[in-house]
PDB file of N, H, CA, C and O in Angstrom:
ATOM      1  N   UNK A   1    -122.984 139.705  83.761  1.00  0.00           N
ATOM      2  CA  UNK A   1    -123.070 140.139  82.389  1.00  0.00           C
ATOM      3  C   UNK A   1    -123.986 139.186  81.649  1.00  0.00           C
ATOM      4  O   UNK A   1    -124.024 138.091  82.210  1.00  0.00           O
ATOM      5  N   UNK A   2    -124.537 139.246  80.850  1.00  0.00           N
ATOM      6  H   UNK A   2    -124.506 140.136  80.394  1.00  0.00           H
ATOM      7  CA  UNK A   2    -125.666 138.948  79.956  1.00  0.00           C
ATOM      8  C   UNK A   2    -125.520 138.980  78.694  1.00  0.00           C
ATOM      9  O   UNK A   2    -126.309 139.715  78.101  1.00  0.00           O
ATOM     10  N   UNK A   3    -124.574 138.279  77.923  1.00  0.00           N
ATOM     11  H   UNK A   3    -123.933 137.682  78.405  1.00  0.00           H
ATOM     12  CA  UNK A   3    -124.451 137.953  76.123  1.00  0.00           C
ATOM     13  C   UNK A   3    -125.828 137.388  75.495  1.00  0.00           C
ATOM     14  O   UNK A   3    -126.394 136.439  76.036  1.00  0.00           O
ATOM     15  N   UNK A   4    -126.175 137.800  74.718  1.00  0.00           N
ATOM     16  H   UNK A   4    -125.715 138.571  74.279  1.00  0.00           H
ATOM     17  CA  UNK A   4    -127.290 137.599  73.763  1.00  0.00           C
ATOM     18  C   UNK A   4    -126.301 137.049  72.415  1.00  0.00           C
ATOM     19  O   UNK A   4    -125.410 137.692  71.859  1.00  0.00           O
ATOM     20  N   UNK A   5    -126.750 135.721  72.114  1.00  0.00           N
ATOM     21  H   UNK A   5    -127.473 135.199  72.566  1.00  0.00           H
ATOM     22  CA  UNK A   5    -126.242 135.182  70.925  1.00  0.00           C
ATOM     23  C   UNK A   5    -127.126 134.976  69.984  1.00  0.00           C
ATOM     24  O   UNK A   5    -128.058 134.282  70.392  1.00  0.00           O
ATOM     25  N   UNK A   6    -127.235 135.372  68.635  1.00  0.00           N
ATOM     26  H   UNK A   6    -126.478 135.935  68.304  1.00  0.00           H
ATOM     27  CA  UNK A   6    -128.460 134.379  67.861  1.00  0.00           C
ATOM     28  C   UNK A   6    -127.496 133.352  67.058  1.00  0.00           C
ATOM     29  O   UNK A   6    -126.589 133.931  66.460  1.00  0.00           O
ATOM     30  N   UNK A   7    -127.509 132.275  66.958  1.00  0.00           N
ATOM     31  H   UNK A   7    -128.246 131.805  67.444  1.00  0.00           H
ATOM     32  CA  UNK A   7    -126.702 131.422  66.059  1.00  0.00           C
ATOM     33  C   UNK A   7    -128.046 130.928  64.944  1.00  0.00           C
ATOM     34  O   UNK A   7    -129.162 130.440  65.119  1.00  0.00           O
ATOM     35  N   UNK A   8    -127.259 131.349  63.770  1.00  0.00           N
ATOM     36  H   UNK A   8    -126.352 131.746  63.627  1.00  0.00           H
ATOM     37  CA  UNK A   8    -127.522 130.469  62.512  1.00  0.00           C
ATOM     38  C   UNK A   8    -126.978 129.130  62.021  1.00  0.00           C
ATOM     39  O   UNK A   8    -126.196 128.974  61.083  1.00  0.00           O
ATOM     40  N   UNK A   9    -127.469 128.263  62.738  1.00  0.00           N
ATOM     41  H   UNK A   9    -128.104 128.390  63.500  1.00  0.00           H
ATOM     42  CA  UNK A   9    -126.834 127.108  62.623  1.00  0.00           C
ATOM     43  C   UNK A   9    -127.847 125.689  61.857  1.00  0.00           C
ATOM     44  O   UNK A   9    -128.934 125.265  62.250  1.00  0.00           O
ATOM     45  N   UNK A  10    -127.195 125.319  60.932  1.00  0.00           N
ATOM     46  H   UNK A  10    -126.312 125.663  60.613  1.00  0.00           H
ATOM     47  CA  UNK A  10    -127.958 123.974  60.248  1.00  0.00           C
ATOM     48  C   UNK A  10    -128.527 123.062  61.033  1.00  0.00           C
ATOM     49  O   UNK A  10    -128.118 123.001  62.192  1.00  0.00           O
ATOM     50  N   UNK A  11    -129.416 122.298  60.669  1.00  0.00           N
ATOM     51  H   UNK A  11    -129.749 122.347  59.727  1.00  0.00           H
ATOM     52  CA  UNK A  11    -130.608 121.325  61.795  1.00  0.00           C
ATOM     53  C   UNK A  11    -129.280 120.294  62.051  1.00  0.00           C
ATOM     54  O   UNK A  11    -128.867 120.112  63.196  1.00  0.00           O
ATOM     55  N   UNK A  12    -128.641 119.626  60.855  1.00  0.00           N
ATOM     56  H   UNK A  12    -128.976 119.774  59.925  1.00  0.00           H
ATOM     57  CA  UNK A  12    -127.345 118.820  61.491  1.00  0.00           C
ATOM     58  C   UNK A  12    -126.427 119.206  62.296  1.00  0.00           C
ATOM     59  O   UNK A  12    -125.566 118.409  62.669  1.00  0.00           O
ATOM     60  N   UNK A  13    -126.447 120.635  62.752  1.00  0.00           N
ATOM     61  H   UNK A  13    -127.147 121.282  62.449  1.00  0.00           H
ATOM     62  CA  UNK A  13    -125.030 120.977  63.747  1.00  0.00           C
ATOM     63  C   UNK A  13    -125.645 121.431  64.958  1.00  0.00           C
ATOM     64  O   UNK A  13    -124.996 121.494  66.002  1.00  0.00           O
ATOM     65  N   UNK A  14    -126.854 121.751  64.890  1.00  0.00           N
ATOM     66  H   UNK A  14    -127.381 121.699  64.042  1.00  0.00           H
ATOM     67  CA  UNK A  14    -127.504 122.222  66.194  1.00  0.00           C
ATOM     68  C   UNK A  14    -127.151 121.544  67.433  1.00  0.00           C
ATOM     69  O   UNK A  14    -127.195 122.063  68.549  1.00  0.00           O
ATOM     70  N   UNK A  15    -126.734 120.137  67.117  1.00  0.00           N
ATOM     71  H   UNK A  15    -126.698 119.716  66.211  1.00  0.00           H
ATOM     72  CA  UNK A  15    -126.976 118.797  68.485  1.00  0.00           C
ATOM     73  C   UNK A  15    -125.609 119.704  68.972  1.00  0.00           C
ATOM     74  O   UNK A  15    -125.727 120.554  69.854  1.00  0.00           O
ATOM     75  N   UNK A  16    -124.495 119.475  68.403  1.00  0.00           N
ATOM     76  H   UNK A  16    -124.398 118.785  67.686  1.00  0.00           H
ATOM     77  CA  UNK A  16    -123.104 120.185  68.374  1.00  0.00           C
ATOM     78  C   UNK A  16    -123.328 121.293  69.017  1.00  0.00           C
ATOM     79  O   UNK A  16    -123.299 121.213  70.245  1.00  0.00           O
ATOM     80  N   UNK A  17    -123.553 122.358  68.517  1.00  0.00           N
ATOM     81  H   UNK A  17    -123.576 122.422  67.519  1.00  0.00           H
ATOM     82  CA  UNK A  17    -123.934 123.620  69.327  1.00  0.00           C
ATOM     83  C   UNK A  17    -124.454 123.440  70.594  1.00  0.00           C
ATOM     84  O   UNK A  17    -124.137 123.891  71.695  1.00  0.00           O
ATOM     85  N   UNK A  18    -125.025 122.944  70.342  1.00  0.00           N
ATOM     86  H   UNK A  18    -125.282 122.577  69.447  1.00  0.00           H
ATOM     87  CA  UNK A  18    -126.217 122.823  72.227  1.00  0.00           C
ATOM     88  C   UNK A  18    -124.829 122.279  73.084  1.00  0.00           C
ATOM     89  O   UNK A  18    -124.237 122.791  74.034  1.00  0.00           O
ATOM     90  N   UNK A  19    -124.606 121.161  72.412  1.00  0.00           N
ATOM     91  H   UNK A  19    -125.087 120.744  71.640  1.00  0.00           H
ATOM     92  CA  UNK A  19    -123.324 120.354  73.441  1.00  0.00           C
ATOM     93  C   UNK A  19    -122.424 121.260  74.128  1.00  0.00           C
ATOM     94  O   UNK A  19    -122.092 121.282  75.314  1.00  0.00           O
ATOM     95  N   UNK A  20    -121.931 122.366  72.680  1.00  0.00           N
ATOM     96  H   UNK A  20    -122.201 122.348  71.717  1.00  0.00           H
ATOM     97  CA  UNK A  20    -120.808 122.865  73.099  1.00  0.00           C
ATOM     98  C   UNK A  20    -121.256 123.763  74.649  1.00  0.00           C
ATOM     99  O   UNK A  20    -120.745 123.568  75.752  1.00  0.00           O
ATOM    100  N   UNK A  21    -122.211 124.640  74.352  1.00  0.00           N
ATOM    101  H   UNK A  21    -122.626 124.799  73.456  1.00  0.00           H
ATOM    102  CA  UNK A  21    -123.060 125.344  75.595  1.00  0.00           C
ATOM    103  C   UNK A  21    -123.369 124.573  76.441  1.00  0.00           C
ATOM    104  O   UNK A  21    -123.841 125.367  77.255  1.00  0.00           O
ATOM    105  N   UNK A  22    -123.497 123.363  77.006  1.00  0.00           N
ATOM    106  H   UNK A  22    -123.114 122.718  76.344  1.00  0.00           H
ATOM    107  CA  UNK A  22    -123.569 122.601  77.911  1.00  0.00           C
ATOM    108  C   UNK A  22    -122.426 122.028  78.328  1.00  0.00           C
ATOM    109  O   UNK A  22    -122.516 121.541  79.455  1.00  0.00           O
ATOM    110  N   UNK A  23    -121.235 121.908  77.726  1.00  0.00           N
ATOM    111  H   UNK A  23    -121.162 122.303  76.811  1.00  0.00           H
ATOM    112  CA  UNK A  23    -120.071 121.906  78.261  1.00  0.00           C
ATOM    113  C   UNK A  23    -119.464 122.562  78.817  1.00  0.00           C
ATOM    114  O   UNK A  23    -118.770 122.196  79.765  1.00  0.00           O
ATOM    115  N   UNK A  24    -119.580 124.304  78.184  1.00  0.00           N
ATOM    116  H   UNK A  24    -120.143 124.602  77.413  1.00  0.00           H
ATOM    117  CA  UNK A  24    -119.326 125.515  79.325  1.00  0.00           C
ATOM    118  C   UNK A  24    -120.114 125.563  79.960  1.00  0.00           C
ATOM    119  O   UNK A  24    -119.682 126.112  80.974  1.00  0.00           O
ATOM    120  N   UNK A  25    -121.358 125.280  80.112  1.00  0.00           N
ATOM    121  H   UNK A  25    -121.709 124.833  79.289  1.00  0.00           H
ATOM    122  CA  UNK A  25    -122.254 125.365  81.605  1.00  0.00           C
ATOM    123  C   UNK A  25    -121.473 123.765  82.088  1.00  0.00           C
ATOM    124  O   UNK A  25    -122.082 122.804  81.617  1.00  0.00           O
ATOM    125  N   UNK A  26    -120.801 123.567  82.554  1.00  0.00           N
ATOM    126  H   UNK A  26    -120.307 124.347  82.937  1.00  0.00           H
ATOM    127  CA  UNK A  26    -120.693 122.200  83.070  1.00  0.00           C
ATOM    128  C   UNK A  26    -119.087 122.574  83.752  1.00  0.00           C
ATOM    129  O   UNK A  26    -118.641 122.308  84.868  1.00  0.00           O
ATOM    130  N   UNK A  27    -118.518 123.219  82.708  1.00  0.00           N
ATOM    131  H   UNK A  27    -118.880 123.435  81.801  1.00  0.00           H
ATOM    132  CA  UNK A  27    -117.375 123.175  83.214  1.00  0.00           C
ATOM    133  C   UNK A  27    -117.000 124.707  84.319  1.00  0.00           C
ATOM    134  O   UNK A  27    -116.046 124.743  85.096  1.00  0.00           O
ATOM    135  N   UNK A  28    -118.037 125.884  84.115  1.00  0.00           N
ATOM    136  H   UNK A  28    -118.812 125.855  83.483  1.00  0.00           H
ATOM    137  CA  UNK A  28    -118.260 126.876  84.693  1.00  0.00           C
ATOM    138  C   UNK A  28    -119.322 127.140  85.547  1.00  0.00           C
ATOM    139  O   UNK A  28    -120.261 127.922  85.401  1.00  0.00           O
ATOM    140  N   UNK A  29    -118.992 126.227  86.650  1.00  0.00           N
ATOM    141  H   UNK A  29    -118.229 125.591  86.769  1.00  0.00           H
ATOM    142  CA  UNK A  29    -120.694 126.142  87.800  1.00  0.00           C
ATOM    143  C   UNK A  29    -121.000 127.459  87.821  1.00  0.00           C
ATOM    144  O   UNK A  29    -120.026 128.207  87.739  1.00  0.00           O
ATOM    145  N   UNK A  30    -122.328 128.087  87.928  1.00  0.00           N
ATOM    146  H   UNK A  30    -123.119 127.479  87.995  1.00  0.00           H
ATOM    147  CA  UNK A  30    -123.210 129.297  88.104  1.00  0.00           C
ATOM    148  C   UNK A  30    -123.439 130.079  86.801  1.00  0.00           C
ATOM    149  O   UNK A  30    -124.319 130.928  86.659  1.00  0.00           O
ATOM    150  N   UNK A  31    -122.354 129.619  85.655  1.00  0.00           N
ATOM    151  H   UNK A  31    -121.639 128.930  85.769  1.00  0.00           H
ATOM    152  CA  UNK A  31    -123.048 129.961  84.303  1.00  0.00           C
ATOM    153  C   UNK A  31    -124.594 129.573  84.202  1.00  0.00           C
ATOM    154  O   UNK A  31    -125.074 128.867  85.089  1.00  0.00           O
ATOM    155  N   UNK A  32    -125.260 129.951  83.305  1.00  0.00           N
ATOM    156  H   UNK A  32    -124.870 130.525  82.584  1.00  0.00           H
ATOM    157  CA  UNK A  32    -126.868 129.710  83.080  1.00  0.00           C
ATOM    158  C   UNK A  32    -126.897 130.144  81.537  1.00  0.00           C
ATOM    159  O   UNK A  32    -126.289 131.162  81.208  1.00  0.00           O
ATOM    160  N   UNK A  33    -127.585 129.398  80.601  1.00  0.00           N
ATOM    161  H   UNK A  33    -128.079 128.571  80.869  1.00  0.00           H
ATOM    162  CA  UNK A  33    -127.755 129.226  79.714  1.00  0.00           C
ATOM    163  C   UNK A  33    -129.366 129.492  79.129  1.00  0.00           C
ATOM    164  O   UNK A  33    -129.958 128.433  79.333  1.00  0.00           O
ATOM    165  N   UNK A  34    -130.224 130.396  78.542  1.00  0.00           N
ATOM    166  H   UNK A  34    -129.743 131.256  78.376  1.00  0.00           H
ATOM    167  CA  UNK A  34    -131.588 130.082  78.232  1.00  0.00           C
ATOM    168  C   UNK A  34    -131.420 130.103  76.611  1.00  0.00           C
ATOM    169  O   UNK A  34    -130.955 130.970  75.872  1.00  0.00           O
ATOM    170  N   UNK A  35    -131.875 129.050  76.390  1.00  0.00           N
ATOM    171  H   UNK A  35    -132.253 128.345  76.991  1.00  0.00           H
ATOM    172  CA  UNK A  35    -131.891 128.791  74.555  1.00  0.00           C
ATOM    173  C   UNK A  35    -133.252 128.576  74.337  1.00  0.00           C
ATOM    174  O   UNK A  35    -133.970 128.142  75.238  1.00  0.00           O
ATOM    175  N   UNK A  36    -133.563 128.770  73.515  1.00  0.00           N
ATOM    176  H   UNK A  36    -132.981 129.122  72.783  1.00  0.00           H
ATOM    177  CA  UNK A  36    -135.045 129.152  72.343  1.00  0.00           C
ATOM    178  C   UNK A  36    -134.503 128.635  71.143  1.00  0.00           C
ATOM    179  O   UNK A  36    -133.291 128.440  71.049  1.00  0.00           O
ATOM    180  N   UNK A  37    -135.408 128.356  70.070  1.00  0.00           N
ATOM    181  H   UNK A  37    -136.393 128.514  70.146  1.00  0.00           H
ATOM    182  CA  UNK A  37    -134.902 127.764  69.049  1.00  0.00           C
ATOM    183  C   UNK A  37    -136.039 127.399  68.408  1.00  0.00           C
ATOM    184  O   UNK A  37    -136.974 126.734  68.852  1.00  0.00           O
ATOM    185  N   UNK A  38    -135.847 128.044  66.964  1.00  0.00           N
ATOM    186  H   UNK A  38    -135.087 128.585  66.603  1.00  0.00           H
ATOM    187  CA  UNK A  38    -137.031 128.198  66.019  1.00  0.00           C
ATOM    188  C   UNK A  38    -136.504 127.143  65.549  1.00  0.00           C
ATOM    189  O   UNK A  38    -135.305 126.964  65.764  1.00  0.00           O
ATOM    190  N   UNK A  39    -137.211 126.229  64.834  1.00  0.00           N
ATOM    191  H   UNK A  39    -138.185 126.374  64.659  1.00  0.00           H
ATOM    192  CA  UNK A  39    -136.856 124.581  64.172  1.00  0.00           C
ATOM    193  C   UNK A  39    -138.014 124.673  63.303  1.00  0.00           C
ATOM    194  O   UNK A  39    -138.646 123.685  63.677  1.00  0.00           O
ATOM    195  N   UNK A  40    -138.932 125.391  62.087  1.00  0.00           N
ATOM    196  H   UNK A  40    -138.419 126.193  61.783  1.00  0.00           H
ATOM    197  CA  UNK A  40    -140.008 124.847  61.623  1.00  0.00           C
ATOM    198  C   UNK A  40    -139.710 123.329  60.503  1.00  0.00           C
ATOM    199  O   UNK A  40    -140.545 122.686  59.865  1.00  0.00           O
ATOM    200  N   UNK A  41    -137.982 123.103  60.620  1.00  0.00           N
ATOM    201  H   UNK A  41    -137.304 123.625  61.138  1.00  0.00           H
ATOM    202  CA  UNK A  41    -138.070 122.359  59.371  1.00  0.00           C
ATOM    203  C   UNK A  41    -138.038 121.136  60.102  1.00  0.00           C
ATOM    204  O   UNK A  41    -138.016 120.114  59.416  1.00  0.00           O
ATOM    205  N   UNK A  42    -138.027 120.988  61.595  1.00  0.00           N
ATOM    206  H   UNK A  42    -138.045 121.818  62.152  1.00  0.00           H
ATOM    207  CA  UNK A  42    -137.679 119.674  61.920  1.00  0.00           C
ATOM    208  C   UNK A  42    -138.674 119.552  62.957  1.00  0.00           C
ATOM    209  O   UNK A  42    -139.177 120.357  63.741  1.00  0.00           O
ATOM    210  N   UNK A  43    -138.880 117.780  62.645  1.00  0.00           N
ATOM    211  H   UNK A  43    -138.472 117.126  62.008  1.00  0.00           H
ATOM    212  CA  UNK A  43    -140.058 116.863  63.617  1.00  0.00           C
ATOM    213  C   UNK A  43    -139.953 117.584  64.827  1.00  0.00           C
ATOM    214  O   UNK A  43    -139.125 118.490  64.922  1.00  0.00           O
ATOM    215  N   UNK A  44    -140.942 117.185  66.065  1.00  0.00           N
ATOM    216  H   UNK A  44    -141.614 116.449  65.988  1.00  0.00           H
ATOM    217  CA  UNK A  44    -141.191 117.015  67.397  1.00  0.00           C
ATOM    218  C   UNK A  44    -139.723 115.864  67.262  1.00  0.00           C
ATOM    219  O   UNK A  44    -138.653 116.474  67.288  1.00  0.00           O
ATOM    220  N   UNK A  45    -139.664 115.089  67.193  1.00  0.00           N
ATOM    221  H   UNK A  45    -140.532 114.593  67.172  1.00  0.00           H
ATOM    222  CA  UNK A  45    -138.654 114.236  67.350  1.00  0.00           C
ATOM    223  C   UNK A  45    -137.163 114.240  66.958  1.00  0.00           C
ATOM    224  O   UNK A  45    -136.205 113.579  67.355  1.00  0.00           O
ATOM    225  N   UNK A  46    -137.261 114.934  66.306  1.00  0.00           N
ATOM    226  H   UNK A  46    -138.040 115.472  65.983  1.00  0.00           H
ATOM    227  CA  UNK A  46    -135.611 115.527  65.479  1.00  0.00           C
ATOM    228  C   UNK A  46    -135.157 116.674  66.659  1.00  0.00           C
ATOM    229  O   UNK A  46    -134.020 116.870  67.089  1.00  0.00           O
ATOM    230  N   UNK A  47    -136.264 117.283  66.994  1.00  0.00           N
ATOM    231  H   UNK A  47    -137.188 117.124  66.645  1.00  0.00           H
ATOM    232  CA  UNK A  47    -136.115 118.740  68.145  1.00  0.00           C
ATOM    233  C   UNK A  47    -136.005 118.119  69.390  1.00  0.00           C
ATOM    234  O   UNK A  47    -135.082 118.734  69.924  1.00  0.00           O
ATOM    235  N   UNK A  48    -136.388 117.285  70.154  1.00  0.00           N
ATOM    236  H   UNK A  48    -137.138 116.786  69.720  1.00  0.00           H
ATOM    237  CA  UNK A  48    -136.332 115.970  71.251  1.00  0.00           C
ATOM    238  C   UNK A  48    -134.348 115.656  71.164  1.00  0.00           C
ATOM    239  O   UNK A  48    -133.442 115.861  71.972  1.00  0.00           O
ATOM    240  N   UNK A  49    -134.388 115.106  69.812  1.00  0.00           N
ATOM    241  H   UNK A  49    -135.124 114.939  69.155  1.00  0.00           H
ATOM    242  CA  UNK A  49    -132.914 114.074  69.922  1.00  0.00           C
ATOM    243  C   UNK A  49    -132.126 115.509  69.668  1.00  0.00           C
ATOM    244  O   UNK A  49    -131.248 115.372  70.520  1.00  0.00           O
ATOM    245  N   UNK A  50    -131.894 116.630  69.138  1.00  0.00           N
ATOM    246  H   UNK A  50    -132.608 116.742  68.446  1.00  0.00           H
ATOM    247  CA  UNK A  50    -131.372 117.504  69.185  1.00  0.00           C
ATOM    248  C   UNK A  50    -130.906 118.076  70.608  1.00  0.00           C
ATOM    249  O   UNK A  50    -129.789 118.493  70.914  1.00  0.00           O
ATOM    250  N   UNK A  51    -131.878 117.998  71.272  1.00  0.00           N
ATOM    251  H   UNK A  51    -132.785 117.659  71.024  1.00  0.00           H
ATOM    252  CA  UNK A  51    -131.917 118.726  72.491  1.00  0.00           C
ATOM    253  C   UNK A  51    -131.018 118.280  74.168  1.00  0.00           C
ATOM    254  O   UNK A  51    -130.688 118.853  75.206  1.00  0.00           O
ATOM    255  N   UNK A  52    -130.939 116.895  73.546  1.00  0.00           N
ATOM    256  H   UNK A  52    -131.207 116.430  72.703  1.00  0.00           H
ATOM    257  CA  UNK A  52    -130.390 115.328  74.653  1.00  0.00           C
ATOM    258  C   UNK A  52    -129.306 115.624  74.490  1.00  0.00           C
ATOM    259  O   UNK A  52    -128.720 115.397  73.431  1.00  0.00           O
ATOM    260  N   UNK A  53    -128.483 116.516  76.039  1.00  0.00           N
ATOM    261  H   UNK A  53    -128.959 116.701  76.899  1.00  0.00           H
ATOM    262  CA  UNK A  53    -127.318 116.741  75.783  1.00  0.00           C
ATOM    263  C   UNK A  53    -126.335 116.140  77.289  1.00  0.00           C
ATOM    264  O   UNK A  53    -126.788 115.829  78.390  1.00  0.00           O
ATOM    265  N   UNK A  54    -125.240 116.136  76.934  1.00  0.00           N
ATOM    266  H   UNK A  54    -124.872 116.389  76.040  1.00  0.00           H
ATOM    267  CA  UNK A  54    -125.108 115.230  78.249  1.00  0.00           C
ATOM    268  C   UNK A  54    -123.681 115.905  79.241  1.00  0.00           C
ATOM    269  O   UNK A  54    -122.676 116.322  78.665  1.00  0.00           O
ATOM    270  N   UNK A  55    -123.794 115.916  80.532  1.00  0.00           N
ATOM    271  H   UNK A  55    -124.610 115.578  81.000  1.00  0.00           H
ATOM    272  CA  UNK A  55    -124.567 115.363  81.064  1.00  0.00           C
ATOM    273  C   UNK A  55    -125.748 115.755  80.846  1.00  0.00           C
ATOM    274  O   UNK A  55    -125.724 116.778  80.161  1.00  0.00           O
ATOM    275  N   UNK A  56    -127.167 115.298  81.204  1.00  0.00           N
ATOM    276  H   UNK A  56    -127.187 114.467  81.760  1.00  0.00           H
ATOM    277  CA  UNK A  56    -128.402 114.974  80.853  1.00  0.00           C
ATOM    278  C   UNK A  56    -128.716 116.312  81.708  1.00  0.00           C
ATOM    279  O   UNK A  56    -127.917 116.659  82.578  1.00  0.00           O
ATOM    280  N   UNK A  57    -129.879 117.051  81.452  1.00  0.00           N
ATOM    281  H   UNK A  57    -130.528 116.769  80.745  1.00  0.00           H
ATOM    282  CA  UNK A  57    -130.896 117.792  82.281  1.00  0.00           C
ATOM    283  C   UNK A  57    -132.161 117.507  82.334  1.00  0.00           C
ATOM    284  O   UNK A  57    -132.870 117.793  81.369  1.00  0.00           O
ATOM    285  N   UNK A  58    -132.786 116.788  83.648  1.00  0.00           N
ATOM    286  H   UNK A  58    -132.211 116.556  84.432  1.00  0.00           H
ATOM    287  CA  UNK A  58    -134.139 116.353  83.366  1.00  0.00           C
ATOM    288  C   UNK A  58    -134.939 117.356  83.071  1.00  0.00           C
ATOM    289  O   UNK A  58    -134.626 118.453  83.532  1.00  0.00           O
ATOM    290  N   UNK A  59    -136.148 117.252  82.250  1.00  0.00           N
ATOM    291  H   UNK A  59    -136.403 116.360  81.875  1.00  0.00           H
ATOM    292  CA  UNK A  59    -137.306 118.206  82.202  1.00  0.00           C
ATOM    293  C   UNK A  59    -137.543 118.974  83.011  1.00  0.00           C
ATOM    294  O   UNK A  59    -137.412 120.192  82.892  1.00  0.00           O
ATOM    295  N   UNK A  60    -137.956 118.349  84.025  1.00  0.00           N
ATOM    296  H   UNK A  60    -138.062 117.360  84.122  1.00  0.00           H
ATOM    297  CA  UNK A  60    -138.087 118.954  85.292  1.00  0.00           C
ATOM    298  C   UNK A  60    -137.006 120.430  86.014  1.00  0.00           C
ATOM    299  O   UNK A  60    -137.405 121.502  86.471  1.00  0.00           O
ATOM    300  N   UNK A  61    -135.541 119.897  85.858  1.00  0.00           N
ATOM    301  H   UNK A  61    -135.217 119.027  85.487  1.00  0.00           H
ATOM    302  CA  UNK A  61    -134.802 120.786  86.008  1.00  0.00           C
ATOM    303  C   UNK A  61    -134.245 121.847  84.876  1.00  0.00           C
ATOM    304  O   UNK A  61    -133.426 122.744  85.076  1.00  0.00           O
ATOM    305  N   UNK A  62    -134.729 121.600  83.955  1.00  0.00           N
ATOM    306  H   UNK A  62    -135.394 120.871  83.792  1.00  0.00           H
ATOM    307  CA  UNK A  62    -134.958 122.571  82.536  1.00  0.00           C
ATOM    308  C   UNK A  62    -135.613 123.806  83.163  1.00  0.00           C
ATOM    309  O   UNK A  62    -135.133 124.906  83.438  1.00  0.00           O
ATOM    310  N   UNK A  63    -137.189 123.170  83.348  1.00  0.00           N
ATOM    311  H   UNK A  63    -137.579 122.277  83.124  1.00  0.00           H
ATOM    312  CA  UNK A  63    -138.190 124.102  83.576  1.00  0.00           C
ATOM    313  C   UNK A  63    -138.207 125.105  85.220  1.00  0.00           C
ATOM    314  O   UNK A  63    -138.851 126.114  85.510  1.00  0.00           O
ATOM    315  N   UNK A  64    -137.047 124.162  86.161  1.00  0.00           N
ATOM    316  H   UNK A  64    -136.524 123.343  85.925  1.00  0.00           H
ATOM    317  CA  UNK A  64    -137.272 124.925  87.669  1.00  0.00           C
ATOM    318  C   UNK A  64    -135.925 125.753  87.957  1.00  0.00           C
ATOM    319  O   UNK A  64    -135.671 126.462  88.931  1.00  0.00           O
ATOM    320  N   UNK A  65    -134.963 125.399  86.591  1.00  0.00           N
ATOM    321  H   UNK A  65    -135.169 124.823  85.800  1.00  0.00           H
ATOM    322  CA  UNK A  65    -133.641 125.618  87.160  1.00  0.00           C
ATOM    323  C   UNK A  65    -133.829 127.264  86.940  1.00  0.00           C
ATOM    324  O   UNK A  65    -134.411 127.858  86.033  1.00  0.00           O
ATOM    325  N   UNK A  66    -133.115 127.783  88.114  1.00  0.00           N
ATOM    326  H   UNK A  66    -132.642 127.300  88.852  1.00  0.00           H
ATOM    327  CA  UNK A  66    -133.480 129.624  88.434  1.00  0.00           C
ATOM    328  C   UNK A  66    -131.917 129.888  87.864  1.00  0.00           C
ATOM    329  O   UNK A  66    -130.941 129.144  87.955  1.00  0.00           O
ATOM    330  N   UNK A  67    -132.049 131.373  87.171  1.00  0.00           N
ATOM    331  H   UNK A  67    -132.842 131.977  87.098  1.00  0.00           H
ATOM    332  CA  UNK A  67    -130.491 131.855  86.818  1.00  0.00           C
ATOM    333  C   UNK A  67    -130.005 132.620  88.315  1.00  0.00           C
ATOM    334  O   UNK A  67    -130.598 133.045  89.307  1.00  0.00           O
ATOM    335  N   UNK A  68    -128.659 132.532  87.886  1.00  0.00           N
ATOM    336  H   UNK A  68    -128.177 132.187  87.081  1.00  0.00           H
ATOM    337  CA  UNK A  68    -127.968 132.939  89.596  1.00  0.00           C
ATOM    338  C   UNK A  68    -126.951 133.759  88.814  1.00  0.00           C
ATOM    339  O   UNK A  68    -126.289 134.566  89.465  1.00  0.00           O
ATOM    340  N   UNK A  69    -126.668 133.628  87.071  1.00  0.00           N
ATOM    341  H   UNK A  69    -127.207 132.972  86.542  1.00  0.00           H
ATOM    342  CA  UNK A  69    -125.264 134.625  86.796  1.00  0.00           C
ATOM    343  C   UNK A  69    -124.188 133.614  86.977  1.00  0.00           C
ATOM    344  O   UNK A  69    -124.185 132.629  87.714  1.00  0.00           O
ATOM    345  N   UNK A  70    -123.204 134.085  86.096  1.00  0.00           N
ATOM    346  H   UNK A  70    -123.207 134.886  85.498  1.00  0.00           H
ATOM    347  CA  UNK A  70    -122.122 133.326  86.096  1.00  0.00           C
ATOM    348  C   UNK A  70    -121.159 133.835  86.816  1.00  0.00           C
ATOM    349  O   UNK A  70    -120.585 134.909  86.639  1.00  0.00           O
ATOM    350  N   UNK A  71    -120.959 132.934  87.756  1.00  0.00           N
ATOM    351  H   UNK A  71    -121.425 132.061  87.900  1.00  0.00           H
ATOM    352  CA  UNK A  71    -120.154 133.259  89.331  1.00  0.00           C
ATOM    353  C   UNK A  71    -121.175 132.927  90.334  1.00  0.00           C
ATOM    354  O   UNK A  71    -121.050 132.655  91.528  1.00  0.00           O
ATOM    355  N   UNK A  72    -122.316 133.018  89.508  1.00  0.00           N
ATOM    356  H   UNK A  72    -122.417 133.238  88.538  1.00  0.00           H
ATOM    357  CA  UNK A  72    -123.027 133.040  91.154  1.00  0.00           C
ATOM    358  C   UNK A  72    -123.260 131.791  92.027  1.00  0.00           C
ATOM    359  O   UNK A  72    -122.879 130.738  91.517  1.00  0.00           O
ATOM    360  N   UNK A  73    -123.871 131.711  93.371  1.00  0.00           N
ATOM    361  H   UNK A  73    -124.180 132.566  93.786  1.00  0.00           H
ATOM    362  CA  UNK A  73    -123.825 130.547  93.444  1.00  0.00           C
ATOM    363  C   UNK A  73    -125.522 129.928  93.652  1.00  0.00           C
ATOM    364  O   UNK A  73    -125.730 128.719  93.753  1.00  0.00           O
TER     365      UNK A  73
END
């Protein structure tokens, strides 16, 4: 299944949000997550520290990680 969310969320709660979605991808192996995110009000650097969620995902595995579906393996 495939949920489409748009969240309206303030530049201060965004870090929060992301977390929370990286905690259910963390705690639900084969979930997959793709987020987009319009930011015109905030730096290259505000969008950087926003984004640093932990555990950590290197760049690298941002850009190679393939969706499999949640369940999948």
């Amino acid at each position: 299944m495939k949920i489409f969310t748009i969240a309206d969320v303030p530049d201060d709660l965004a870090h929060a949000w992301l977390q929370h979605l990286r905690d259910f991808d963390t705690a639900n192996p084969g979930c997959h997550f793709q987020v987009m995110a319009d930011a015109p009000t905030m730096t290259l650097i505000d969008i950087i520290e926003t984004i640093q969620v932990h555990p950590d995902l290197e760049l690298q595995a941002i850009l190679e990680r393939k969706s499999t579906g949640c369940g999948g393996s």
